[in-house]
N, C-alpha and C positions, 0 to 999 in steps of 0.2 A: 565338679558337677557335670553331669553329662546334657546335651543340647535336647532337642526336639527331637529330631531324627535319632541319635542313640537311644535315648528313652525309649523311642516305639521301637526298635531292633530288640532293645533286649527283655519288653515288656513282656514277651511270653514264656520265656525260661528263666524269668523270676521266681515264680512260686516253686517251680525247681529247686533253684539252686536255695531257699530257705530250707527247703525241708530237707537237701539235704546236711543243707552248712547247721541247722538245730538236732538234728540227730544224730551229726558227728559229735557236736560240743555233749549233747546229753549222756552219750554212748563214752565218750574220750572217760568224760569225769563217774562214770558208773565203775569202767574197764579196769581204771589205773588200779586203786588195792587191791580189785581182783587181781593182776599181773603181780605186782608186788607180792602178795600172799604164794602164788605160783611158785615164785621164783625161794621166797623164804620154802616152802612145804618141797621143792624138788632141793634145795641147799640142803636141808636139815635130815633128807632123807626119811623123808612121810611123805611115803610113795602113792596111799589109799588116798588122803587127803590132797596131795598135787593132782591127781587122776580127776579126782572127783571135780573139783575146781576149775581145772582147766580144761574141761567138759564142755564150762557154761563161756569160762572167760577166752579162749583162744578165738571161736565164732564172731565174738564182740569186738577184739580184737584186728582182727581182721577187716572187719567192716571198716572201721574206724581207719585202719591204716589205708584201704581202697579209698574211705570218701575224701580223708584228707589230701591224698592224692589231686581227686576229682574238685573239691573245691579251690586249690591253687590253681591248677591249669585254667576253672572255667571264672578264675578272679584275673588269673596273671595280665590278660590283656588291656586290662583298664589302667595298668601300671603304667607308667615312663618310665624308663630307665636311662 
């Protein structure tokens, strides 16, 4: 549990870090069979159908791999290790 004074420190890059830590989770779980489908359509050699998919899915992709980034770094300090 965080005291008085943490709460107000970190009260204003709250709604931040939701919105990004819920669009990563929404974004992760849309991306994944996208990736999957990618990976089977460039294996199988359906090259039109890999193109086209990984069109939409690499940008998503990406995001996802940046915010999870961004969400550990701006959780990690609440940790003890």
């Amino acid at each position: 549990m965080l005291d008085a004074a943490e709460s107000a420190a970190v009260s204003g890059i709250k709604p931040i870090y939701l919105v990004i830590l819920l669009s990563h989770i929404f974004l992760a779980v849309i991306v994944f069979p996208m990736v999957l489908l990618s990976f089977y359509y460039g294996l199988t050699d359906q090259r039109e159908k890999h193109k086209k998919l990984t069109r939409f899915s690499y940008p998503i992709w990406l995001y996802v791999t940046v915010t999870g980034v961004v969400v550990y770094l701006m959780i990690s300090p609440y940790y003890n290790y």
